[in-house]
Residue frames relative to the residue before (quaternion, step in Angstrom):
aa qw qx qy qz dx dy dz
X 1.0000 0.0000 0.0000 0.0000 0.00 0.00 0.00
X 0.0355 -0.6969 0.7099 0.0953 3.84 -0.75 0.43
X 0.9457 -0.0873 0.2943 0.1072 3.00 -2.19 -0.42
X 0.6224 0.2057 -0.1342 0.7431 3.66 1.32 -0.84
X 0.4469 0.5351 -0.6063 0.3824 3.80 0.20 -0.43
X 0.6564 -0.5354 0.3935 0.3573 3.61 -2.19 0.31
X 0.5464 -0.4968 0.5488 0.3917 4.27 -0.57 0.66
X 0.3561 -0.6594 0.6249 0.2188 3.34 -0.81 1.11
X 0.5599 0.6094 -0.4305 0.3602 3.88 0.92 -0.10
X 0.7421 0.4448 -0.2185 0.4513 3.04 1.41 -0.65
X 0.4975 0.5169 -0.3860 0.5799 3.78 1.74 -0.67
X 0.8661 -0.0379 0.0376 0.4970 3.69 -0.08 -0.96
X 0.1822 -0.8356 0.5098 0.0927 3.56 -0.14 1.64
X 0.5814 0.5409 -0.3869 0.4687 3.82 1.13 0.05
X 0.5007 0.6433 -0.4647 0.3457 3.65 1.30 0.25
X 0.1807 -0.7835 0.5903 0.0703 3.73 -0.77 1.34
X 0.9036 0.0235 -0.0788 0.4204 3.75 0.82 0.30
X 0.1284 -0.7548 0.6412 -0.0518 3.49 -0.92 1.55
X 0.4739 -0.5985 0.6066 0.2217 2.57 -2.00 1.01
X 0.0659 0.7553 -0.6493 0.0604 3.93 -0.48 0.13
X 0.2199 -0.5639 0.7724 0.1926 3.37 -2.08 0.68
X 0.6142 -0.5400 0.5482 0.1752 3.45 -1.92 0.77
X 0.1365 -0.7574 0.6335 0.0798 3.65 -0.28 1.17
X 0.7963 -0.2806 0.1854 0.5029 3.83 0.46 -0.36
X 0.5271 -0.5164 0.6168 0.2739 3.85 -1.65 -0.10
X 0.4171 -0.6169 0.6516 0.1445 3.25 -1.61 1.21
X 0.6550 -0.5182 0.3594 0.4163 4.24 -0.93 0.80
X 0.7618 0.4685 -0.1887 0.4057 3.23 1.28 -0.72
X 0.5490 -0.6807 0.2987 0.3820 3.17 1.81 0.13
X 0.4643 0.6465 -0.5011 0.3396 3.32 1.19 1.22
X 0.4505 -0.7106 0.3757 0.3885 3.62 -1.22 0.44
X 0.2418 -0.7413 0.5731 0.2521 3.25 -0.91 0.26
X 0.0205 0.8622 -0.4922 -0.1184 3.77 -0.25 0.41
X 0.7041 -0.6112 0.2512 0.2599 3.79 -0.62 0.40
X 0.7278 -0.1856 -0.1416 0.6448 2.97 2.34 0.09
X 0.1372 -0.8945 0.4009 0.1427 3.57 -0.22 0.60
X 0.3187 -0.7613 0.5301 0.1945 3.51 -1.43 0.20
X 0.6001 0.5938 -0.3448 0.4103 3.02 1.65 0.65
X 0.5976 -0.6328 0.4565 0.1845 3.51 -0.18 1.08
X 0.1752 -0.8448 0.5052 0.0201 3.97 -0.07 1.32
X 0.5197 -0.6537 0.3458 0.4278 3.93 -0.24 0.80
X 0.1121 0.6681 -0.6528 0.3391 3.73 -0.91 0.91
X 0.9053 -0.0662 0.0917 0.4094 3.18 -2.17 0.92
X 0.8742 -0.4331 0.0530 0.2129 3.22 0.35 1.55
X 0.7464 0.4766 -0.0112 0.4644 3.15 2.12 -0.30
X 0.1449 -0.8999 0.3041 0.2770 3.13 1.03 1.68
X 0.7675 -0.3355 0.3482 0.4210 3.42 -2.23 0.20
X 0.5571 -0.5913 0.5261 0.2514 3.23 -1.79 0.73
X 0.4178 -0.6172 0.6624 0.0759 3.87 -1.03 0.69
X 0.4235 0.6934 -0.5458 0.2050 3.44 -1.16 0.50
X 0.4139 -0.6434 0.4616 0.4491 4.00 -0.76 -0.81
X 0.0873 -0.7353 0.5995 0.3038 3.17 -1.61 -0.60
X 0.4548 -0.7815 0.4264 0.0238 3.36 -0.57 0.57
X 0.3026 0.7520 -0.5633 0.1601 3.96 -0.54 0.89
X 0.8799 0.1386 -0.0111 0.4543 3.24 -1.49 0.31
X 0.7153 -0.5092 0.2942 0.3776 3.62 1.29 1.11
X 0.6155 0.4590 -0.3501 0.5366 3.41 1.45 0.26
X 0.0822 -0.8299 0.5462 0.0782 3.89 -1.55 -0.04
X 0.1963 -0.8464 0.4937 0.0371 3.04 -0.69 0.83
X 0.4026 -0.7436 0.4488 0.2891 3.51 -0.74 0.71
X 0.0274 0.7887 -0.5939 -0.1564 3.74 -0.50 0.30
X 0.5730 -0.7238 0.3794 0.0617 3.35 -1.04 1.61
X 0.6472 -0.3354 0.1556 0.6667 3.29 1.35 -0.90
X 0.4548 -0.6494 0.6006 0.1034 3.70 -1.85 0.11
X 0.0973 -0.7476 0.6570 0.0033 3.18 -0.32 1.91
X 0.3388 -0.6099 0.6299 0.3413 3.98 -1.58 -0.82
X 0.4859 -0.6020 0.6259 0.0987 2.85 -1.28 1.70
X 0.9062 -0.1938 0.2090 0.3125 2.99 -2.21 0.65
X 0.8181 0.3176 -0.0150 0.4791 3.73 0.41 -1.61
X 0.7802 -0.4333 0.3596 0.2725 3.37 1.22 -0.08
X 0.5679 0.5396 -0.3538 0.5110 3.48 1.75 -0.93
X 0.7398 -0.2595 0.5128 0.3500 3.09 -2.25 0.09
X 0.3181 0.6143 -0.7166 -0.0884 3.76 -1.08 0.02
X 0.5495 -0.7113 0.4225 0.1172 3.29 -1.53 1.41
X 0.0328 -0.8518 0.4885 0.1864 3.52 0.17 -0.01
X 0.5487 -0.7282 0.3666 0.1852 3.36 -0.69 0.79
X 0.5338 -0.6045 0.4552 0.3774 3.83 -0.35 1.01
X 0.8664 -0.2833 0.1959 0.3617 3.42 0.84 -1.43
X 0.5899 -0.5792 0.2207 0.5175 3.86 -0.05 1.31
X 0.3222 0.5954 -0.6931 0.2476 4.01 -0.73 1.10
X 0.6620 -0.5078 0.3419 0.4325 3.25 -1.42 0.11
X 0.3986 -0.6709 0.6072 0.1491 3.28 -1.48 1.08
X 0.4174 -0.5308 0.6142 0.4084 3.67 -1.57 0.12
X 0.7207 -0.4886 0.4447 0.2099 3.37 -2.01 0.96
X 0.6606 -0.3488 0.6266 0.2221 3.03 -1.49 0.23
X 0.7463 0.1387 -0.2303 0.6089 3.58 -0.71 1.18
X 0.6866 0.5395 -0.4332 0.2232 3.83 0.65 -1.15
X 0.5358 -0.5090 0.5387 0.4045 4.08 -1.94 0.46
X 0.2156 0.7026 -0.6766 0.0454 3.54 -1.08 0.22
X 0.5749 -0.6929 0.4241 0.0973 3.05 -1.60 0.99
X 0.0884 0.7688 -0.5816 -0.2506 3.98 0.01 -0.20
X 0.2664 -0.6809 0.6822 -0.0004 3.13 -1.85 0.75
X 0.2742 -0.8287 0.4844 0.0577 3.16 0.12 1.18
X 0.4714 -0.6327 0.5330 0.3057 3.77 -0.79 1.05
X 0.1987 -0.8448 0.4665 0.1709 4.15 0.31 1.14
X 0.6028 0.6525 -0.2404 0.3913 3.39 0.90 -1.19
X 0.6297 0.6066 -0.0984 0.4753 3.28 1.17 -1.21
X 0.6698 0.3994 -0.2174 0.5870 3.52 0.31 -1.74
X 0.8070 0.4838 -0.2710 0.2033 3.41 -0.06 -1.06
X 0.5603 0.5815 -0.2963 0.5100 3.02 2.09 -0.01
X 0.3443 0.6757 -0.3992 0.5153 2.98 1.85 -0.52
X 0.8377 0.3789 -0.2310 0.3183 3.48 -0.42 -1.56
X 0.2052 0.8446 -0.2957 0.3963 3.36 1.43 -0.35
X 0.8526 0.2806 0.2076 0.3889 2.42 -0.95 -2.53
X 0.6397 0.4604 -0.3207 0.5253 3.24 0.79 -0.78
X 0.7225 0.3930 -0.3276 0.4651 4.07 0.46 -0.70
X 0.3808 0.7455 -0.3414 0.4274 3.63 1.27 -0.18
X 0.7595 0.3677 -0.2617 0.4684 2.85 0.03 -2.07
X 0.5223 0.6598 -0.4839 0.2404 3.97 0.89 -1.04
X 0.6409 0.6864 -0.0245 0.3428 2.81 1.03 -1.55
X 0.5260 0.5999 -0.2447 0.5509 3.34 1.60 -1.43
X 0.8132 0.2601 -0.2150 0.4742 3.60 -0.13 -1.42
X 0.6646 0.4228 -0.5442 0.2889 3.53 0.71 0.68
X 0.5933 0.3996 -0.3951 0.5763 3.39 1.00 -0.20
X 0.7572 0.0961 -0.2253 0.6055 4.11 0.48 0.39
X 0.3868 -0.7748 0.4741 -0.1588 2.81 -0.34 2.56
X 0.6985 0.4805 -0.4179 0.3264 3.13 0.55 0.64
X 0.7506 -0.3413 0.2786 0.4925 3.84 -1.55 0.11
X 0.1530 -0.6853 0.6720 0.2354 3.70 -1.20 0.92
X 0.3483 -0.7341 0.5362 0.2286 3.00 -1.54 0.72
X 0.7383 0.1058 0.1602 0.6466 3.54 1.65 -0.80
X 0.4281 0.7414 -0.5166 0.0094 2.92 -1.52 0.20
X 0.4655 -0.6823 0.5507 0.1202 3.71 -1.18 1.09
X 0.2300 -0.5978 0.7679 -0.0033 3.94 -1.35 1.16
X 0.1705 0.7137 -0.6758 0.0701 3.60 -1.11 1.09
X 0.7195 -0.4899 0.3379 0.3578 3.67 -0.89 0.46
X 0.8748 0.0991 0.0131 0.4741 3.24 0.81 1.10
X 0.6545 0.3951 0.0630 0.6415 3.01 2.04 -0.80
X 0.3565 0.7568 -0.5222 0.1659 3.41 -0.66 0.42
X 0.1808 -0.8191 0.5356 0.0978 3.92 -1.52 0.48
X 0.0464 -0.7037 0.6847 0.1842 3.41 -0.86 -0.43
X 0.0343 -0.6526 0.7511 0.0937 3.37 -1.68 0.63
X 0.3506 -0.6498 0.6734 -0.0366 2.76 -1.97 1.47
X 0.4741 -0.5724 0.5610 0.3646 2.91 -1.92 0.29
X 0.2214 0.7581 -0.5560 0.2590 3.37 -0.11 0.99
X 0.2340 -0.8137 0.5285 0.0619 3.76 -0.45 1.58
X 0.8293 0.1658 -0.1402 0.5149 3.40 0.92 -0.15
X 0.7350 -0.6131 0.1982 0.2112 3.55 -0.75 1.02
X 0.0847 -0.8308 0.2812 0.4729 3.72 1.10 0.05
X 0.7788 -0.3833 0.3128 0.3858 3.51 -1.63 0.77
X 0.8442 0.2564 0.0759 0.4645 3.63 0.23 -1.61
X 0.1028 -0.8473 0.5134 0.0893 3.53 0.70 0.93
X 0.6517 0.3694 -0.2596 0.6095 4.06 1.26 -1.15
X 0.4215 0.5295 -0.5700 0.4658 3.59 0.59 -0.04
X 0.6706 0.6015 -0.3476 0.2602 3.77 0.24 -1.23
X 0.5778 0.6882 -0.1966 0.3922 2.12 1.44 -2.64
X 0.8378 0.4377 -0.1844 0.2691 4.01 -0.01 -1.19
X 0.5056 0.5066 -0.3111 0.6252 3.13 1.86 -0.48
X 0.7557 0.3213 -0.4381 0.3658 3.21 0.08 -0.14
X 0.5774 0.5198 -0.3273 0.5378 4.01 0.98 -0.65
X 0.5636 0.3098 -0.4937 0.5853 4.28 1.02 -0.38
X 0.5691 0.4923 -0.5324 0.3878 4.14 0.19 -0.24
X 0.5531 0.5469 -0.4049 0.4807 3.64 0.92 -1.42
X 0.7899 0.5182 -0.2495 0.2125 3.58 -0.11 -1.52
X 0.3778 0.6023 -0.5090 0.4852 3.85 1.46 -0.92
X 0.3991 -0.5282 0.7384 0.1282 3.45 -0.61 -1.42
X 0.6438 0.5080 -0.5574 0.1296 3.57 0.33 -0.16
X 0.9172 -0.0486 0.3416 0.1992 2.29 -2.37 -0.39
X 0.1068 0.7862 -0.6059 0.0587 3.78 -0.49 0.68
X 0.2175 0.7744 -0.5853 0.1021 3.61 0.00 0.87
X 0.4279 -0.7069 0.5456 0.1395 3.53 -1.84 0.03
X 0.1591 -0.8181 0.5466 -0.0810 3.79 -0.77 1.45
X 0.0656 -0.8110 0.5479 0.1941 3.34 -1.06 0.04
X 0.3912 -0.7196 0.5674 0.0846 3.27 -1.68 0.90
X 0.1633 -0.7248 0.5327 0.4052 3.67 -0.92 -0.07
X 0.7848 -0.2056 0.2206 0.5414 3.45 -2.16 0.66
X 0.7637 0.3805 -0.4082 0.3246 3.71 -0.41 -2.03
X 0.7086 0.5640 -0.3050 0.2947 3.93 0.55 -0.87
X 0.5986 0.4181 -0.3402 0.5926 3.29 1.18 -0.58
X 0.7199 0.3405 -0.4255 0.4298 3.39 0.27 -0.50
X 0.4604 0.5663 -0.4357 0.5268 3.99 0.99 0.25
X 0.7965 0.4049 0.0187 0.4487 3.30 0.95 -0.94
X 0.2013 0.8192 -0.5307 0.0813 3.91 1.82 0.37
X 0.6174 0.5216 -0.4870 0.3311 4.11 0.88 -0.30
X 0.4649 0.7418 -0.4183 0.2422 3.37 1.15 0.14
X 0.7098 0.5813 -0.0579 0.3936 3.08 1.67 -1.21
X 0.1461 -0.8840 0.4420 0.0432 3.66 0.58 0.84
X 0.7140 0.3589 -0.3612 0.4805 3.36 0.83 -0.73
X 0.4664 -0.7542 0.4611 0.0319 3.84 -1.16 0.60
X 0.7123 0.3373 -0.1441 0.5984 3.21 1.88 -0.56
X 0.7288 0.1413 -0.2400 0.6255 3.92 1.03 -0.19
X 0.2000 -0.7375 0.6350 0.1133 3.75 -0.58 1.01
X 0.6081 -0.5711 0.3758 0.4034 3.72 -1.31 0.66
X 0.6886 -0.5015 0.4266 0.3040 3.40 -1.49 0.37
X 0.0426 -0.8440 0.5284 0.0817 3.70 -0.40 0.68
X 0.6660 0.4856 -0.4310 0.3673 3.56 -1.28 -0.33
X 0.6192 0.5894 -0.4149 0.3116 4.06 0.34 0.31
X 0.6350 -0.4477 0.4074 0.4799 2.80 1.65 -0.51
X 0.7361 -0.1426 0.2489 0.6131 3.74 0.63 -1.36
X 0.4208 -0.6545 0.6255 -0.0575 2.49 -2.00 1.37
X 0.0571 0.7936 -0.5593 -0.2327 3.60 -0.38 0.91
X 0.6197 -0.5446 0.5630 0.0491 2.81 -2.59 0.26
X 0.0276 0.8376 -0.5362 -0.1010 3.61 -0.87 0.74
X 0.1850 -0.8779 0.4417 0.0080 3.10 -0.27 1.34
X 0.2615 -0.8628 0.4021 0.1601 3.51 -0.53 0.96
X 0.6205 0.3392 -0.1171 0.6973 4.20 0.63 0.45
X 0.0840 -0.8528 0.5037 0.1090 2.83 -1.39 0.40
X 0.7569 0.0446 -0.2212 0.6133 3.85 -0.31 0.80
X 0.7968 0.1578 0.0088 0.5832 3.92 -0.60 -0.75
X 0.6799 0.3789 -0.2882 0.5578 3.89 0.77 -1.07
X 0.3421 0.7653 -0.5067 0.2010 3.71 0.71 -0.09
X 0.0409 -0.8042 0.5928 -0.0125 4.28 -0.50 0.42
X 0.8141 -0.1757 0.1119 0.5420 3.50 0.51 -0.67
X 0.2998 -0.7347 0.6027 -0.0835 3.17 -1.79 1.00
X 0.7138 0.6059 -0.3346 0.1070 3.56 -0.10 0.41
X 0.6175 -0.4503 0.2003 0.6130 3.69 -0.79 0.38
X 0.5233 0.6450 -0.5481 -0.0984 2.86 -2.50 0.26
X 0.4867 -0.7236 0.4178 0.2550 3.08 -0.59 1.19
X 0.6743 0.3524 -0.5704 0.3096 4.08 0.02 0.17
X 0.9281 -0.2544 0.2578 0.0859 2.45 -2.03 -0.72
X 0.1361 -0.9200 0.3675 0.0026 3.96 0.19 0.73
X 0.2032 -0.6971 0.6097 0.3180 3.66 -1.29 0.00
X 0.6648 -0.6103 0.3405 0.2638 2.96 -1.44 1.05
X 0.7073 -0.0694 -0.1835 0.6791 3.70 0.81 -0.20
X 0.8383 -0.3063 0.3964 0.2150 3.17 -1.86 -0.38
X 0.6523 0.6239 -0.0977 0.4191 3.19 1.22 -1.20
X 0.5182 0.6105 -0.2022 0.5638 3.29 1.95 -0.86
X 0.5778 0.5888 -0.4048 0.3945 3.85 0.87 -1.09
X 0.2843 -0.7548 0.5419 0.2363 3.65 0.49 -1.19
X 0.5645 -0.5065 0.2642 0.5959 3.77 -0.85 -0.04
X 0.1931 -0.7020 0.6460 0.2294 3.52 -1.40 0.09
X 0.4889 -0.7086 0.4941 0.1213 3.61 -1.21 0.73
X 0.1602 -0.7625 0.5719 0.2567 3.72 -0.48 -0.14
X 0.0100 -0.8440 0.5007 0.1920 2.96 -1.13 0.56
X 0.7124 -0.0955 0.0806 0.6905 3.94 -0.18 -0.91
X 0.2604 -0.5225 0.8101 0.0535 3.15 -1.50 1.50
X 0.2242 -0.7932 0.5603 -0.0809 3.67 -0.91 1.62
X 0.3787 -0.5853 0.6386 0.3259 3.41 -0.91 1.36
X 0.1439 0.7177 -0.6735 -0.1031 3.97 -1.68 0.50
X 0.6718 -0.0903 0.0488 0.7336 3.95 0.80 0.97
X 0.8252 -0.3556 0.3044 0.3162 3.22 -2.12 0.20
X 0.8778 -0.1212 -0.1394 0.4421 3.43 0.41 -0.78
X 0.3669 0.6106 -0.5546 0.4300 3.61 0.64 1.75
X 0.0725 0.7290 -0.6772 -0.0686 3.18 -1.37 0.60
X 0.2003 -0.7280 0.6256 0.1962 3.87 -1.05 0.34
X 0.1156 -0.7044 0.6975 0.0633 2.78 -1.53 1.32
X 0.2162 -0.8213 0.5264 0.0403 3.50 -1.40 1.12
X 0.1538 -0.7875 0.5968 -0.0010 3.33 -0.07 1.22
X 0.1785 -0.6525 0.7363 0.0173 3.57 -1.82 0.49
X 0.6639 -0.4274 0.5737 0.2179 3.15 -1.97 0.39
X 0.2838 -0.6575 0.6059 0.3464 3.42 -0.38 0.23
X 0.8897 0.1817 0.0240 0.4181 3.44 0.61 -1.25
C-alpha cells in the first residue's frame, strides 16, 4: 500500500495499530508516513492522537492534520527526536479516544434524522458533540427528541459505507444535509454512510470520517442546551451518557 492507496482508517475504522515507513516531514515538522491509521481533521471531526514507536523509542503524536495530497501528517505532541526518513515505525492509535469519535460522530447522523431540517454546522468531540440547524423557533418537546434519538440508538442497525460518482450526487443534491461544508469533489467519487439497511434504512449521506459498525455501539446520548445562534439557528448539544 503507499500514499494514494485507500487510509486504512477509512477501510477498517476499528484498526488500533499500523506498521508504516516515514516518506518525509511537513516545514512544520510533521510526519508523513506511507500509510496511516490515524484519522486527519476534516468534516467536523478532529485528528486522531496516539504514538508511534521505533528502534525502542516513542513518540507522542498530539493530533492528525492532511497534507497537500490528502495524506495523514502526524504532528508531534512535542519537539524530541523523530525517526528518519526511510525508517519502520509502528502507530498506536489513542483507542479510547477515536472510538468516541465514531460514537459521536454516528450520533450526530442520527441527530439530523430525527431533526429534519438544514444543518448549518457542527463539531465531534470525544464524547461531546452538536449540530446547528436552521431552526427559527425552539422545538416544543426537547426529551421527546431526546427519545427518538436513543429508540434509533436501540434498533442496532447496520452502519456501512458506499460510493457514488460527482455526476450522481449532483443528481442527487437531497443527499447533502449539511449546508455549510459540501462533499469533496474532483476524485471522481463521493462516499456515503448509510445507516439501516433496505426497509430498516434511516439515513444516507456523504462523509468521509469515521463510524460504528452498528448503532447499538453509540450508547445512550443526553441532550443538552439547544442554543439560540441568530434568527434562524439553533445548537443542539448532545453527550455520551457514558
Amino acid at each position: 500500500m503507499t500514499e494514494t492507496a485507500e487510509p486504512v482508517y477509512r477501510t477498517d475504522p476499528y484498526a488500533r495499530q499500523l506498521a508504516a515507513r516515514v516518506l518525509g516531514y511537513t516545514e512544520e515538522g510533521g510526519i508523513i508516513v506511507d500509510q496511516s491509521v490515524f484519522y486527519p481533521t476534516g468534516g467536523g471531526q478532529p485528528g486522531d492522537s496516539g504514538w508511534i514507536d521505533w528502534d525502542g523509542q516513542s513518540l507522542p503524536i498530539a493530533t492528525t492534520v492532511k497534507g497537500p495530497a490528502g495524506e495523514s501528517v502526524l504532528v508531534p505532541s512535542e519537539p524530541s527526536q523523530v525517526p528518519p526518513v526511510g525508517a519502520h515505525v509502528v502507530q498506536r492509535l489513542d483507542w479510547e479516544r477515536r472510538h468516541k469519535h465514531m460514537r459521536m460522530h454516528t450520533a450526530l447522523h442520527l441527530l439530523s434524522v430525527v431533526i429534519p431540517l438544514p444543518v448549518t454546522g457542527g463539531s465531534i468531540g470525544a464524547g461531546r458533540g452538536r449540530l446547528d440547524f436552521m431552526m427559527p423557533e425552539p422545538p416544543e418537546d426537547r426529551d421527546a427528541l431526546e427519545d427518538a434519538l436513543n429508540a434509533l440508538i436501540d434498533r442496532d442497525l447496520v452502519v456501512s459505507a458506499s460510493w457514488i460518482t460527482d455526476e450522481e450526487l449532483d443528481a442527487t443534491p437531497s443527499l447533502v444535509k449539511t449546508m455549510s461544508v459540501q462533499p469533496p469533489r474532483g476524485s471522481g467519487r463521493v462516499r456515503l454512510i448509510r445507516i439501516g439497511e433496505g426497509d430498516e434504512q434511516v439515513d444516507l449521506q456523504p462523509c468521509g470520517g469515521t463510524h460504528v459498525a452498528r448503532t447499538g455501539e453509540i450508547g445512550r446520548i443526553v441532550f443538552g442546551k439547544i442554543e439560540n445562534k441568530g434568527k434562524q439557528n439553533r445548537r443542539v448539544n448532545i453527550a455520551l451518557e457514558t
